[in-house]
C-alpha positions as a Python dict, from the first residue, in 0.01 Angstrom:
ca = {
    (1, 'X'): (0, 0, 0),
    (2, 'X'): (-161, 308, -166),
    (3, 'X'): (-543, 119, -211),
    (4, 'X'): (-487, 10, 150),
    (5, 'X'): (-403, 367, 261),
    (6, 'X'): (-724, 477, 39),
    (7, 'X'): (-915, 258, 183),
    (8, 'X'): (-853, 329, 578),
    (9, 'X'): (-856, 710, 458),
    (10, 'X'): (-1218, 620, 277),
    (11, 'X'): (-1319, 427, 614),
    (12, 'X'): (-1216, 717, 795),
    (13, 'X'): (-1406, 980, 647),
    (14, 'X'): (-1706, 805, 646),
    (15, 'X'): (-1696, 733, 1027),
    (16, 'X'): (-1653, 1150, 1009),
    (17, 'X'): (-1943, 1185, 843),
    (18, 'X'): (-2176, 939, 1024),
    (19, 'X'): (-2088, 1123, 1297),
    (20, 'X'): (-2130, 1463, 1199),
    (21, 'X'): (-2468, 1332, 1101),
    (22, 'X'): (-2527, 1205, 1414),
    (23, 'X'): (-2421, 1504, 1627),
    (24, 'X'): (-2578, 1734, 1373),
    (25, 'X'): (-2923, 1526, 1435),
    (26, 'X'): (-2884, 1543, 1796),
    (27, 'X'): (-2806, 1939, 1808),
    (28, 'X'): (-3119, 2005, 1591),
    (29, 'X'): (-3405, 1858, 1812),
    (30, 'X'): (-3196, 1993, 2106),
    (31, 'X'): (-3220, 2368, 1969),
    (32, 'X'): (-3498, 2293, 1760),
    (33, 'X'): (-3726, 2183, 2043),
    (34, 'X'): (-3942, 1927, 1818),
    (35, 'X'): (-4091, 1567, 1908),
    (36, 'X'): (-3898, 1310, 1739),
    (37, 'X'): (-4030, 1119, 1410),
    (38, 'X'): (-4362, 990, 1449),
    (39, 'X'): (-4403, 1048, 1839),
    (40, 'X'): (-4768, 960, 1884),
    (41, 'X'): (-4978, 1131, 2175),
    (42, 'X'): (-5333, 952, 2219),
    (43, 'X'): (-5311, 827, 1848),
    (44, 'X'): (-5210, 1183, 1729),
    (45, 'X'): (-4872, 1203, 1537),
    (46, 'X'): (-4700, 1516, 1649),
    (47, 'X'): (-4372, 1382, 1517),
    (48, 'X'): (-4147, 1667, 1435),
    (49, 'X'): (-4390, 1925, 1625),
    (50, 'X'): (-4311, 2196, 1893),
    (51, 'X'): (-4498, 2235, 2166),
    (52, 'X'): (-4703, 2514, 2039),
    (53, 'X'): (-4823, 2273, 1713),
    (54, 'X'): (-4807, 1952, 1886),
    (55, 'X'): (-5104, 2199, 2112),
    (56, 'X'): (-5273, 2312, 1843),
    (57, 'X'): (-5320, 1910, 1635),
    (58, 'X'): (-5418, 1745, 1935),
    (59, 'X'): (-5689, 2051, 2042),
    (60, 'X'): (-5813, 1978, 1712),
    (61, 'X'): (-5802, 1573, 1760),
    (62, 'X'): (-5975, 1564, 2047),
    (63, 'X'): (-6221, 1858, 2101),
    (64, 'X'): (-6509, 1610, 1994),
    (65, 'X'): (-6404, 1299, 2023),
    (66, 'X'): (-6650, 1051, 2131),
    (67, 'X'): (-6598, 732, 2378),
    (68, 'X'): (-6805, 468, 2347),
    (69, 'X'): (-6811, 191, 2718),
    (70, 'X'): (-6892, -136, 2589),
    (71, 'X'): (-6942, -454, 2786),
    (72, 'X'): (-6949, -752, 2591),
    (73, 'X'): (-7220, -606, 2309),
    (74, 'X'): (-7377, -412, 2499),
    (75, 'X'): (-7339, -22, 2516),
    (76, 'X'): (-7311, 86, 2906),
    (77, 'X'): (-7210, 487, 2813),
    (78, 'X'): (-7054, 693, 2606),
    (79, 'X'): (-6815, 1046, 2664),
    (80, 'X'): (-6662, 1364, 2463),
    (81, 'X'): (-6361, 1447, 2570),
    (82, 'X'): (-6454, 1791, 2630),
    (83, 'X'): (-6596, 1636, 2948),
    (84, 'X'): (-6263, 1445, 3102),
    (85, 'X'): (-6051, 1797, 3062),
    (86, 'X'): (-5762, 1651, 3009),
    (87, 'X'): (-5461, 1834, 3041),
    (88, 'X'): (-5283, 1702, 2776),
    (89, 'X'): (-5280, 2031, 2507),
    (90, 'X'): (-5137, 2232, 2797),
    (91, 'X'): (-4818, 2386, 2610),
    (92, 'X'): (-4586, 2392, 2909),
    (93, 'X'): (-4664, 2024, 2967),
    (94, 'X'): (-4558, 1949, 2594),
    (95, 'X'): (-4260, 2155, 2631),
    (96, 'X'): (-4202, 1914, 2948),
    (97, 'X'): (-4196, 1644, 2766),
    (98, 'X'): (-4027, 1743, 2475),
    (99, 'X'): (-3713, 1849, 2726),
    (100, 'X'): (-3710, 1442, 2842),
    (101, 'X'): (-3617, 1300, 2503),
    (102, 'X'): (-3257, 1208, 2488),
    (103, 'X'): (-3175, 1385, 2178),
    (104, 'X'): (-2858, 1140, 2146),
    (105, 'X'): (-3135, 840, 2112),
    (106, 'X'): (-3262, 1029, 1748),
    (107, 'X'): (-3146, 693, 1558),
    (108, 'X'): (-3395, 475, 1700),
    (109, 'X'): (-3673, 715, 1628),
    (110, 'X'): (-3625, 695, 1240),
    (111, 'X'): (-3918, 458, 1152),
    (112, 'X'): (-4230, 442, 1295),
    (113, 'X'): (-4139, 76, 1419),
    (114, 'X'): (-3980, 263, 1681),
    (115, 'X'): (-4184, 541, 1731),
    (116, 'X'): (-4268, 666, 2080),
    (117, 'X'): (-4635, 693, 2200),
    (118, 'X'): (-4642, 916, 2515),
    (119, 'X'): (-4921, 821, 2808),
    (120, 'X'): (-5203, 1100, 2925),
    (121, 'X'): (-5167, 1015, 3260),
    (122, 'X'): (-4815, 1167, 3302),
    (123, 'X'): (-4998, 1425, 3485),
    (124, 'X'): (-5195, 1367, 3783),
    (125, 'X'): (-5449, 1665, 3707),
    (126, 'X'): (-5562, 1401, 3441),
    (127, 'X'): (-5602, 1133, 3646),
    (128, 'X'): (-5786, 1335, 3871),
    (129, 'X'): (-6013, 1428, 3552),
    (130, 'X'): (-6048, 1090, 3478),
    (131, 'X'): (-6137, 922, 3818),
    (132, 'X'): (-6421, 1152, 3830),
    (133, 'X'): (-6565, 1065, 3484),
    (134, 'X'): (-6522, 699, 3592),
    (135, 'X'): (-6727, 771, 3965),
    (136, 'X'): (-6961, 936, 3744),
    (137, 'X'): (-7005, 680, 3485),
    (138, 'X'): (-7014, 436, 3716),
    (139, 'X'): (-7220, 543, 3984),
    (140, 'X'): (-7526, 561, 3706),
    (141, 'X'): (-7417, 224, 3538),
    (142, 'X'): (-7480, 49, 3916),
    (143, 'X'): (-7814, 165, 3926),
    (144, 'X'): (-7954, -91, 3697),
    (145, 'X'): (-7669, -398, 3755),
    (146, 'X'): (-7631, -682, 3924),
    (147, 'X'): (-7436, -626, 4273),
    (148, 'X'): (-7238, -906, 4396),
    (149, 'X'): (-7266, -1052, 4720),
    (150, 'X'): (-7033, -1186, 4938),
    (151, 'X'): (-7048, -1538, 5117),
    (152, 'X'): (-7226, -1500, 5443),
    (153, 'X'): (-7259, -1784, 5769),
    (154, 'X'): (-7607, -1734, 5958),
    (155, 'X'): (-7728, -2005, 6202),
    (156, 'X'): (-8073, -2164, 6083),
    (157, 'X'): (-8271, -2452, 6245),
    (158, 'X'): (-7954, -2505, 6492),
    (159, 'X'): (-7690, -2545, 6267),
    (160, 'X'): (-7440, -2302, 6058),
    (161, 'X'): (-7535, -2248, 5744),
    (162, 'X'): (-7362, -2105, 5434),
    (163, 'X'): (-7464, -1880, 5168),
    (164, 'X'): (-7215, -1868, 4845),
    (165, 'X'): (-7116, -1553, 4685),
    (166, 'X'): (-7276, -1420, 4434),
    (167, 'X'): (-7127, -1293, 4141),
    (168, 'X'): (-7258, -931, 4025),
    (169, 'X'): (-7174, -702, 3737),
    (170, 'X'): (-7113, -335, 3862),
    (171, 'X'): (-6877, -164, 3762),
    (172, 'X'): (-6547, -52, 3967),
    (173, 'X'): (-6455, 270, 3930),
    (174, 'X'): (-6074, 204, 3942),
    (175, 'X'): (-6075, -37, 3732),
    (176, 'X'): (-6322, 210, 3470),
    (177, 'X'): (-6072, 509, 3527),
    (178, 'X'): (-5767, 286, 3370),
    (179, 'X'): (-5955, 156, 3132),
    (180, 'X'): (-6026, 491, 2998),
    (181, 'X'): (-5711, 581, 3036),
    (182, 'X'): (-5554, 313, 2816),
    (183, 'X'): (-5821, 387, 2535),
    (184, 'X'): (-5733, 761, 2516),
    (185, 'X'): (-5328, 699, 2531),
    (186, 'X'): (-5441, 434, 2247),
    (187, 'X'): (-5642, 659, 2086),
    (188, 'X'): (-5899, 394, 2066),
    (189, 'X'): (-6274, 540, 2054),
    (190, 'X'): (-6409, 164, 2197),
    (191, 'X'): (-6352, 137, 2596),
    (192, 'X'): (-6366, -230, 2660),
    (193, 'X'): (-6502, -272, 3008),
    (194, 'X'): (-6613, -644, 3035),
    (195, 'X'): (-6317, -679, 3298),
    (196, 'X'): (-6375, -367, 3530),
    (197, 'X'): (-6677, -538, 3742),
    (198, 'X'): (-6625, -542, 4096),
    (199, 'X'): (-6551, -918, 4289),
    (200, 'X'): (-6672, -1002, 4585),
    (201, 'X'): (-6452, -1107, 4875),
    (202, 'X'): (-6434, -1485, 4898),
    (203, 'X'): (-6482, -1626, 5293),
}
């Protein structure tokens, strides 16, 4: 009787202390106002940063970082992120996003299996930022590739005649601006674009 009442007591007090762990955990990133373990922002691990430092690594990430556009082989253009002005080391924006972690989630945030890895384009200031960069980069690309034409009917010699599409390889500029995107959140320096050409309209 006396092992069995030791052992419910034993059972007990460790529930007690998971808990107080638990709650403990939770109250410190909710007063300490830190990213959880290994939270990753464009590749950048501000894990257990405030806003203030979580600022101040990624400034120092990305001030020079270079983007390279490549189709296939080939090199179409390359950017600095200096030149997108993205948003992202804006403290209050940080501070944002620190105040949407559930702080009773901590558990799941232990390894960096389960780490979080925050998008960029949480902001639309960014997006803006980056739909520019892609008209820009884009707009120059075009000059020297292929456009694509769409199926046409014209009437020759008396009868209808038509002319199949023809596939080009410009580049869309929405379909640039997320693939920019997804390379910064990734923190990849290589923006595959061999799938953002524009399609022509079939009749």
């Amino acid at each position: 009787m006396k092992k069995r009442k030791a052992f419910v007591i034993g059972i007990v007090t460790a529930v007690v202390a998971v808990g107080a762990i638990y709650v403990g955990q939770a109250m410190h990133y909710s007063s300490s106002k830190v990213f959880f373990k290994d939270t990753t922002i464009a590749g950048v691990n501000v894990g257990g940063s405030t806003a203030d430092q979580a600022a101040t690594k990624l400034k120092t990430a990305m001030q020079d970082q270079q983007y390279t556009l490549k189709d296939g082989s080939k090199t179409v253009a390359s950017f600095k992120t200096n030149q997108v002005n993205l948003k992202v080391t804006s403290k209050q924006a940080l501070s944002q996003l620190i105040a949407k972690q559930n702080v009773w989630s901590w558990p799941a945030h232990v390894t960096t299996a389960t780490a979080d890895s925050i998008k960029l384009n949480a902001s639309s200031a960014n997006q803006q930022s980056v739909q520019a960069l892609a008209k820009s980069i884009a707009t120059k690309a075009n000059k020297t590739r292929t456009a694509a034409k769409n199926a046409s009917f014209s009437y020759q010699n008396g009868q209808w005649v038509v002319t199949k599409e023809k596939a080009g390889n410009q580049l869309s500029t929405a379909k640039l601006a997320k693939s920019i995107t997804a390379a910064i959140e990734q923190g990849s320096n290589t923006v595959d674009v061999s799938k953002d050409w524009l399609f022509v309209n079939r009749c």
